[in-house]
C-alpha positions as CSV (number, residue, x, y, z in Angstrom):
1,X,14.3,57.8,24.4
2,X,12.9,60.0,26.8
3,X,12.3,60.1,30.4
4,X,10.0,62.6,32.2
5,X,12.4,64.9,34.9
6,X,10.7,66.2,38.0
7,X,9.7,69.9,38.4
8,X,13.0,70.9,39.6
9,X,14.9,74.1,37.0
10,X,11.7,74.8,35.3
11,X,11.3,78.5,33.0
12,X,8.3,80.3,34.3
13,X,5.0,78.3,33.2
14,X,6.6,75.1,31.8
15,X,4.5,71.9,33.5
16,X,7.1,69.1,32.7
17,X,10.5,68.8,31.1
18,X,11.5,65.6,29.3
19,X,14.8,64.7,28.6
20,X,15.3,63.2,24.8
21,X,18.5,62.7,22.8
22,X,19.1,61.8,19.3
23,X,21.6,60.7,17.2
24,X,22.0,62.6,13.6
25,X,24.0,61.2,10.8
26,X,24.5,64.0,7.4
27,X,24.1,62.3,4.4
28,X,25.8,64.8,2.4
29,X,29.0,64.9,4.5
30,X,28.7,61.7,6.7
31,X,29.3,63.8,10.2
32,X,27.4,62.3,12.9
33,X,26.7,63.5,16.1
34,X,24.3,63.0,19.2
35,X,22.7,65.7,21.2
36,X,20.8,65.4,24.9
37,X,17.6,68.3,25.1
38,X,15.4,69.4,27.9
39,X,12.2,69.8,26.2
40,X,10.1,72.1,28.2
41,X,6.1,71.7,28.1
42,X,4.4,75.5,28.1
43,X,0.5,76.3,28.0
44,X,0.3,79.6,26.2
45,X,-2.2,82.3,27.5
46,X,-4.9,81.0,25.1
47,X,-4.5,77.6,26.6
48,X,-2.5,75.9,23.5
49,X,0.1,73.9,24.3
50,X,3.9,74.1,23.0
51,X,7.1,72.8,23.6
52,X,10.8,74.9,23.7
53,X,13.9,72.7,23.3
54,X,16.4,73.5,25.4
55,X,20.0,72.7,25.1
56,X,23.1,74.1,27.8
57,X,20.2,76.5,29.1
58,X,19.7,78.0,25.7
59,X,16.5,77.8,23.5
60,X,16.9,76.1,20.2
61,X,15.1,75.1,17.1
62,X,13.6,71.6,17.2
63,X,15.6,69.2,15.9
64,X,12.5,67.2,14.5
65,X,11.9,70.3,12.1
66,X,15.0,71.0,10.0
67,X,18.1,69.5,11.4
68,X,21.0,71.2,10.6
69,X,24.3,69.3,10.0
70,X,27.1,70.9,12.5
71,X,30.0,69.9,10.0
72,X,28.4,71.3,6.8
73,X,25.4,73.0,7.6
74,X,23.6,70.7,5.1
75,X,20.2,69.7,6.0
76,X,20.1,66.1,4.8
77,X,20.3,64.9,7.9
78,X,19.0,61.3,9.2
79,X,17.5,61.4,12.8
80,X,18.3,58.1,14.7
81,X,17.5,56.7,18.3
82,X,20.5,57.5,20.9
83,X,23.4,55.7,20.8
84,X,23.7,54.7,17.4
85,X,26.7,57.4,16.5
86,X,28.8,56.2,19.5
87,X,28.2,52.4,18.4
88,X,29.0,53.0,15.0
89,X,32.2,55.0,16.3
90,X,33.1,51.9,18.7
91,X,32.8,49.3,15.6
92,X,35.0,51.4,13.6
93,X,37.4,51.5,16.3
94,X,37.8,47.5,16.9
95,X,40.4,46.1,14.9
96,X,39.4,44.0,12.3
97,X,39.5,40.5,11.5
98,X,42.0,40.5,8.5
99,X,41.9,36.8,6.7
100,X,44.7,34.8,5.8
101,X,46.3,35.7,2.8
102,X,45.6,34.0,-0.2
103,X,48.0,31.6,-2.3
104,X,48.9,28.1,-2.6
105,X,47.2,25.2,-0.3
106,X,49.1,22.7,0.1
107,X,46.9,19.3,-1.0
108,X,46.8,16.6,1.5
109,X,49.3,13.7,0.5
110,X,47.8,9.8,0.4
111,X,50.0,9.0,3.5
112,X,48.2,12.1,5.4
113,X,44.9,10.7,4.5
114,X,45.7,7.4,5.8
115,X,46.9,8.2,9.0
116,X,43.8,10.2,9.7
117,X,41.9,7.0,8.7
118,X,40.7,4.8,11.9
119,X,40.5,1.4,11.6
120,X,37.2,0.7,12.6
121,X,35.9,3.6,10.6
122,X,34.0,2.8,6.9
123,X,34.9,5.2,4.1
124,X,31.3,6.4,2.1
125,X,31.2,5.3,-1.1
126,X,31.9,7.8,-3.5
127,X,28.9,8.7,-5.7
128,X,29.1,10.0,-8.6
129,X,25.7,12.6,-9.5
130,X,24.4,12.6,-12.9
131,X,21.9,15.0,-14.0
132,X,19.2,12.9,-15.0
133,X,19.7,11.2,-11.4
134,X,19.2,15.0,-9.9
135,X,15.9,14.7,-12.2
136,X,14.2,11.8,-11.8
137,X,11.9,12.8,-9.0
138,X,10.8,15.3,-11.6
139,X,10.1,13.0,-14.3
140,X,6.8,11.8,-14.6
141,X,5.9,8.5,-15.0
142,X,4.0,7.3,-18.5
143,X,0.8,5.5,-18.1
């Protein structure tokens, strides 16, 4: 999810950037989205550390914090791993696999069956199941 770039386009005092993206899926409205961001590593003059998320060369909000949804501006807002809104959009897109339509079957006629028979092939014998045959290796024996 995130790959460490080198120390090329830096702001003034950032030690690292890291590229992340994220997919985001609103469960009010359903949009989805996925966004790429530069996060930028800072020391601060007191020596704590903090991040700035950067976006088109623009500081923005972290997305970890309160997502906001870009279709509603909702903030129910599910944060996935990359990709998963363009997969989703792809299986949506393939056509799908309609099944046959439903009605009568047409029931196999005794001549059919026979010719499918072979000669040198033995038919099972047809067994008939009972419930207390399904039981018996319940039943206990009495001693």
């Amino acid at each position: 999810m995130s790959e460490i770039a080198g120390q090329t386009g830096l702001r003034a005092g950032a030690t690292a950037v890291v590229n992340e993206s994220y997919s985001f899926a609103c469960m009010r409205c359903g949009y989805g989205w996925e966004q790429s961001y530069e996060i930028e590593h800072h020391t601060d003059a007191a020596g704590h550390e903090f991040v700035l998320y950067v976006v088109d060369g623009t500081v923005v909000p972290s997305p970890l914090s309160k997502p906001t949804c870009q279709n509603c501006d909702g903030h129910l807002v599910r944060i996935m791993r990359p990709g998963r809104v363009a997969s989703a959009r792809r299986a949506a897109d393939r056509p799908h696999r309609v099944p046959p339509p439903a009605g009568p079957v047409e029931a196999p006629t005794a001549e059919a069956e026979a010719e499918q028979e072979k000669p040198g092939d033995e038919k099972p014998e047809h067994h008939h199941w009972h419930l207390s045959d399904l039981l018996h290796p319940f039943q206990r024996k009495a001693s």
